[in-house]
Each structure stands twice: as C-alpha cells, then as structure tokens.
N, C-alpha and C positions, 0 to 999 in steps of 0.2 A: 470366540466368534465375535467378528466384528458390529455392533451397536449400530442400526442405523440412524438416519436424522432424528426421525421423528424420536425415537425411545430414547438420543440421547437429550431432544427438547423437552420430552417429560423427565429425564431423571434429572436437570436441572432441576423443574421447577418442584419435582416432588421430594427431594435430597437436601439434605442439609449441606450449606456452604464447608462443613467444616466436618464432612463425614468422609475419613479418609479410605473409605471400601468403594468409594466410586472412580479411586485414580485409575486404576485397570481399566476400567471402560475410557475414559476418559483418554489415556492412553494408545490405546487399540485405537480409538477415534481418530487422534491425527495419524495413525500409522494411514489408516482409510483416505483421511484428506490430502496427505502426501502422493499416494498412490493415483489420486482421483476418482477412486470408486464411492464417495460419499461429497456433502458437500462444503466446505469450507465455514468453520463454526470461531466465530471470534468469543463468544459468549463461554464455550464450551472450552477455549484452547485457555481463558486468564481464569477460568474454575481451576482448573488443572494447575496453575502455577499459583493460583492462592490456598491451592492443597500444601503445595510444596514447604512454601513459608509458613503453613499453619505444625505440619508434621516433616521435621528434616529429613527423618529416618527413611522416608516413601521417595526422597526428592531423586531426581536422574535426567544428568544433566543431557541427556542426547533429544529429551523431549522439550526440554529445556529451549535447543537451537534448531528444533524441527517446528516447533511454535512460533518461534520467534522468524525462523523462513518462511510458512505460510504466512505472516501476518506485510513481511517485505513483499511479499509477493502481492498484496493490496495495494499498493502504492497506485495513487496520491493518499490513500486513509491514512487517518493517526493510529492505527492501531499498534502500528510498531511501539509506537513511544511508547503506550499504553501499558505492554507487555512490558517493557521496558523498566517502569516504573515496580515492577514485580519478578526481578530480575538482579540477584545477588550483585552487591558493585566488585565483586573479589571476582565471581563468574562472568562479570562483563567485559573483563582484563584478560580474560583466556579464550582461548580459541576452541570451537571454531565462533562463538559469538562477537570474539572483537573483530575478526571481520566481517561480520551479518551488521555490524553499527558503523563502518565504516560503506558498507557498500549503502547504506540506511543515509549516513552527511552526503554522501557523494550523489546520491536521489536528489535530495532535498536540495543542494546547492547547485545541483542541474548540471552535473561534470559526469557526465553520459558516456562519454567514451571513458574515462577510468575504473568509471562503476564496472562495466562489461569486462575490463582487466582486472579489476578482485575479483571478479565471478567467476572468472579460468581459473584464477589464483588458489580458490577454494576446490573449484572442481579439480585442479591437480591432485591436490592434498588428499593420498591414498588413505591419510589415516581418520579423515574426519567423516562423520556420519552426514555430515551433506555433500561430500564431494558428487555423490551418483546422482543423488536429486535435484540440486540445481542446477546442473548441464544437461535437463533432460528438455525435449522441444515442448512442453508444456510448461516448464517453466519460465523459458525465456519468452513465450508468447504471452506469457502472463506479466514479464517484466516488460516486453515491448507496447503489452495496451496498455500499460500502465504510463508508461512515459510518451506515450501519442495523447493519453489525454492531458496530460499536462501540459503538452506544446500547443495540446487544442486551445485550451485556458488562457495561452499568454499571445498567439500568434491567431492574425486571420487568413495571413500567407507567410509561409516560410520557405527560403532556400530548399531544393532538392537534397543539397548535397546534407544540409543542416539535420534532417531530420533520417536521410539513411545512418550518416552517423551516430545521429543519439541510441538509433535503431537497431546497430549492427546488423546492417542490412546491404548487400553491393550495389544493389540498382530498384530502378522504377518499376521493374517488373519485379522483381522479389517483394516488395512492399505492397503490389497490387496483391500477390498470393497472399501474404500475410494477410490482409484486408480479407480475404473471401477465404479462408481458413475458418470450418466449424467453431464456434464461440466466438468468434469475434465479430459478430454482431453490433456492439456496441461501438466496437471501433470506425466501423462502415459507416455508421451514422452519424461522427464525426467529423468524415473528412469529405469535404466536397467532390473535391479533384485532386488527380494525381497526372501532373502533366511532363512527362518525358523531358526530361534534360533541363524542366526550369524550375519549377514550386511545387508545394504542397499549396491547395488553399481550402481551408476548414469551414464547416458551417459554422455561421454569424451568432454568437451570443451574447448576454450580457456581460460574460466577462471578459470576452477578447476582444469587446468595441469599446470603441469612445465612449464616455459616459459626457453629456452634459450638467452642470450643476447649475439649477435655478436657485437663488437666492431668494427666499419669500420672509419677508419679514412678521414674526407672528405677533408684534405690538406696534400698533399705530402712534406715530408721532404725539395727538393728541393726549392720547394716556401717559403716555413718557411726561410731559409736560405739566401735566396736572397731579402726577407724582412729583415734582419736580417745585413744582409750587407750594404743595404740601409739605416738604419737608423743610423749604425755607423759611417757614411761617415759626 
C-alpha cells in the first residue's frame, strides 16, 4: 500500500537515516510520484539513495533512475546534481542513467532541441524502465515549465520561433493551451503575452532586466588620508 505524503514526512523524521526497513516505503513512494498520485518528495527520493549506499544488498538500480527522472523533471532546481552526488560513478556510465545526465548537460547548456531528441531516444528504448514514463504528457509538461521558466530568467522578449522550439511546440496556439493546461499556473504567470507570428514577452523581473550598479564608496577620502599619514610617521 502506497505511503502517503504526510506518513512518509513523518517516517522521515521519526526513522533513522540508516534503518534499512523503510526502503519499501520509500520505494513504493516514487513508484506514487512517478504515476502522480502523491506529490513529488526530494527529501524522501536522496533518503532512499543514501539507504542504498548505506546497505548494497537493498540497492535497485530502476529506482535508482526513476529518482533521478523525477528529480530532471524539477529543472531549473539542483536536485539533479544532488542525487547525482549519491549516485555510483560505475552506475552513472550505464544506462538508462547516462542518458538522464546527458539529457541533465543539455538542460543546463540550454540545447533544447537535442534534449527533446534524447527523450525519444530513451522513450524508444523498450528495454529501460523510463522508456513509458518520460514520453508520458505529464512529463513533458513538466519538462516544458521547466524550460519556459528559464527563458523567463534570461529573456524579457523572445523570438516566437525561439521558444516553440525549446518547447517542442508547432505554434502559438499549441503554446497558448500549454499555458491554460491544469498545473500550469505558474507558467501563466510568467509569460505576459504570446503574440502570433512574433514574440513571447515575459513578466519584468529582477533577473531578466537590467541591473544598474551604483558605486557607493564606504570610506571617505578623509579617513584613507589620515590612515595614510599614520603609517608614514
């Protein structure tokens, strides 16, 4: 039986890090957060993999790369890395994780359209335990808010074309529905306008505007000077 949030936020905090009778829960957990009947627990998915390193015998590696897709799926967050860092270097050479770390660089370096071609790439691959999960329309809606808010971050207007692509998206209207798609709330609130055959343009923030830098000097001349006398005495 699947653990909900709440019982598995207390058997965190009532469970020792290093009590390996909670990976079954723990477990079952992402199977829930995969599916989306529960809700997506960073806390709970690196308990689970600092089980693994603690007891090898428990370790399995499907949960392994089902952790580490939920946590791609956060993007722009660090959690990838994070898991990452807890995450065998022998097991990060094999698939399907070497390419969850390649679709992971290709985020990060902003190469949007290649990313969405390892993600076919993966979902082909009959034999991996994410091929069904990450070609599913929750997932990609979850990789496309991910990468709209990054454009929000760098852009206060961008090319049409720019961001159907990063989006895998064909037009201005497919992007409008994405927009007004349940959950994506957040994305709505991002994007100012979506204007037919010319730009995206994004609400104004402190990180996609100009920044002015005032120089304010925190030591008066005077004091520099009378240090300055001081020490040639």
């Amino acid at each position: 039986m699947t653990s909900s949030n709440d019982e598995i936020t207390n058997l965190l905090k009532t469970s020792s890090a290093y009590d390996s009778s909670i990976a079954p829960k723990l477990e079952a957990n992402i199977d829930a957060q995969v599916e989306g009947s529960t809700e997506y627990s960073f806390d709970a998915n690196r308990t689970l993999l600092k089980l693994y390193q603690f007891f090898p015998k428990i370790y399995n590696e499907k949960y392994v790369s089902l952790a580490l897709f939920l946590a791609l799926q956060e993007f722009p967050s660090t959690d990838f890395n994070a898991l990452m860092c807890l995450t065998p270097e022998k097991v990060q050479g094999q698939e399907p994780c070497a390419s969850l770390i390649r679709c992971a660089d290709l985020l990060e370096t902003c190469q949007f359209s290649q990313f969405w071609q390892s993600v076919s790439q993966i979902s082909s691959d009959a034999n991996s335990d994410l091929s069904k999960v990450i070609s599913t329309k929750s997932a990609e809606s979850k990789f496309r808010a991910g990468i709209l808010k990054l454009l929000a971050l760098t852009y206060t207007t961008a090319p049409l074309a720019v961001v159907l692509s990063s989006l895998k998206l064909e037009s201005s209207f497919a992007l409008t529905d994405f927009l007004n798609e349940k959950g994506n709330e957040e994305c709505q609130k991002i994007v100012k306008a979506v204007k037919e055959g010319e730009c995206v343009d994004f609400v104004l923030t402190k990180d996609n505007t100009k920044r002015t830098n005032v120089f304010k000097e925190g030591v008066g001349f005077d004091a520099i000077a009378s240090i300055i006398n001081v020490s040639t005495q």
